[in-house]
C-alpha positions in Angstrom: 0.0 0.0 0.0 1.3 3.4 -1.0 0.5 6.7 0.3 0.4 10.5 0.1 0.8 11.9 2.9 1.2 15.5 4.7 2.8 16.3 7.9 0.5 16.1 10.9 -0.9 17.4 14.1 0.3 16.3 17.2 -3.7 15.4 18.7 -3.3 11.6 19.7 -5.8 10.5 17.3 -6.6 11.0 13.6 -10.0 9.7 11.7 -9.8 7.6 9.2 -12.1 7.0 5.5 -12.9 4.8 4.0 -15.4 5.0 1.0 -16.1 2.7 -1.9 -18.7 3.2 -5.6 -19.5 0.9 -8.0 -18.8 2.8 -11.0 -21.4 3.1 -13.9 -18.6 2.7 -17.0 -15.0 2.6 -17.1 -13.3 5.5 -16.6 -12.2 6.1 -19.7 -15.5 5.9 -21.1 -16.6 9.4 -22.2 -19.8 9.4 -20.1 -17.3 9.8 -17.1 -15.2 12.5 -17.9 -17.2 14.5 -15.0 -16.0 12.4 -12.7 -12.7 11.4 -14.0 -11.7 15.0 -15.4 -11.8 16.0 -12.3 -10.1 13.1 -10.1 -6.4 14.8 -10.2 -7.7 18.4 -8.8 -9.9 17.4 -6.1 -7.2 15.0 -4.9 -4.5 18.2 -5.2 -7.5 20.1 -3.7 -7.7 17.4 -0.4 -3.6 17.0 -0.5 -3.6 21.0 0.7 -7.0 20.8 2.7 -6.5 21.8 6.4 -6.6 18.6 8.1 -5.8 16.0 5.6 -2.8 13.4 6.7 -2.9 10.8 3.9 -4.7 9.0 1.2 -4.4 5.5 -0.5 -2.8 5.8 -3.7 -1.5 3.2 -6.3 2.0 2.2 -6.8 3.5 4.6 -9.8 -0.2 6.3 -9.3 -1.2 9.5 -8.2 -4.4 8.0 -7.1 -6.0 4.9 -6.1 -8.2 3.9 -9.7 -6.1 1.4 -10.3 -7.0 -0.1 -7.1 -9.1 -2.6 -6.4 -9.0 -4.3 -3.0 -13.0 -5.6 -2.5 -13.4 -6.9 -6.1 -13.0 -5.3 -9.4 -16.6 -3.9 -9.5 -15.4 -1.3 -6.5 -13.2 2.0 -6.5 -12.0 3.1 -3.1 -11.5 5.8 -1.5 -9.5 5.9 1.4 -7.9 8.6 3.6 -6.7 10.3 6.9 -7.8 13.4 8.3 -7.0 14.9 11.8 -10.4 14.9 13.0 -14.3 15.1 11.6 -14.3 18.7 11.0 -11.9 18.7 8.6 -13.1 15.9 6.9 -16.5 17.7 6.6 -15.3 20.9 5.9 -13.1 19.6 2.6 -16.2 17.6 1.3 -19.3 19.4 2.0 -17.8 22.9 1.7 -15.0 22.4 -1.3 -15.4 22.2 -5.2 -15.7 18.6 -3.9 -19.0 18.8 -3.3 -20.2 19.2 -6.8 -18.4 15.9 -7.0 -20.7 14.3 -4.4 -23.8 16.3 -6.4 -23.4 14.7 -9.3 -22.6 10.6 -7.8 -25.8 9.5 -9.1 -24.7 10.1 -13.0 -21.2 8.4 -12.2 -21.8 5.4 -9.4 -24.4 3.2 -9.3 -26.9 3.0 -5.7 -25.6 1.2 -3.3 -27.9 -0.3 -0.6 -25.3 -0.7 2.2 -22.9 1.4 3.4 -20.2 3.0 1.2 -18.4 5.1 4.1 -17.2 4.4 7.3 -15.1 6.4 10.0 -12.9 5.4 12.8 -10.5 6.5 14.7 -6.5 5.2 14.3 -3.5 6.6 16.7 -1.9 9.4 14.9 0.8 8.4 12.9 -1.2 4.9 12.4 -1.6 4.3 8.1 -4.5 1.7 8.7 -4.6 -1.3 6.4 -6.7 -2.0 3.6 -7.7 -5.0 5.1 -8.9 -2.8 8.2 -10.9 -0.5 6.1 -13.1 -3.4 4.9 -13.5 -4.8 8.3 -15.0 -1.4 9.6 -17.0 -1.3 6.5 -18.5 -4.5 7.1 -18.7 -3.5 10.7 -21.0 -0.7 10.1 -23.4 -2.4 7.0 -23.9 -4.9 10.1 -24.1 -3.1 13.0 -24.7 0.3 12.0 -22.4 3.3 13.4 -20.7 2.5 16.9 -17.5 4.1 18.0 -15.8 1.5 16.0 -16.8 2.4 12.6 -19.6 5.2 12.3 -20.6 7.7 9.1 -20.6 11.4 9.3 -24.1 12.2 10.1 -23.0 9.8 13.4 -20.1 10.6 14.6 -18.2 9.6 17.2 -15.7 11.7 19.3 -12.2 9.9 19.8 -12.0 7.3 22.3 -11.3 9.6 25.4 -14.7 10.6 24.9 -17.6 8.4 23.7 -20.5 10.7 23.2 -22.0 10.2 19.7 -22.2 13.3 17.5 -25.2 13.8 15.9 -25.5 16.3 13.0 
């Protein structure tokens, strides 16, 4: 597993991401040059986000396309980020969210879960293998302080108050 990754903060625990599509054509189909256009920028675009620590990339990649660790039908997505703010903030309030608006034309519907949080030690590059064990753990018991979503959150173990928003 390869990495980008940014220097980070010194808190004592970072959140991790893991999300995963099913993608409606190849990418190099035309009918997903909305989505694949704009792959390199919004990766740039989390890469300087305040708050990002790493992301999964391929070897010899800048991203993680190439990848696919859960079956050839799935691309991943999976990151770092000092804590749920900044995760938020870089998806719901970045050019990344016209990414997110426009999913539907791009990625089939997925029933289960497609994202799950949890939290890792800082300086802790969680496994892939990890990221599909909290994603399983949250399509079967839905989000607990071991693997939760963003409209659950839950605070880093110190503190185990969920975070509704």
């Amino acid at each position: 597993m390869l990495c980008h990754m940014k220097t980070s903060s010194p808190s004592a625990y970072h959140l991790a991401q893991v999300n995963v599509g099913v993608l409606r054509a190849p990418l190099s189909d035309p009918s997903m040059a909305g989505f694949s256009t704009r792959i390199e920028p919004i990766n740039a675009l989390a890469d300087e986000a305040p708050g990002f620590v790493w992301r999964l990339v391929g070897e010899g990649e800048e991203d993680a396309t190439g990848l696919r660790p859960f079956g050839d039908a799935l691309l991943i997505n999976y990151s770092v980020w000092e804590d749920v703010e900044s995760l938020w903030n870089f998806t719901y309030r970045s050019e990344h969210l016209e990414l997110l608006r426009g999913r539907r034309e791009w990625f089939e519907h997925l029933r289960e879960a497609y994202l799950a949080l949890w939290w890792v030690p800082s300086g802790t590059i969680p496994s892939v293998e990890e990221a599909g064990r909290r994603l399983d753990l949250l399509r079967a018991n839905g989000p607990t302080p071991e693997a939760f979503t963003l409209r659950t959150s839950f605070p880093p173990p110190a503190d185990r108050v969920p975070h509704t928003r």
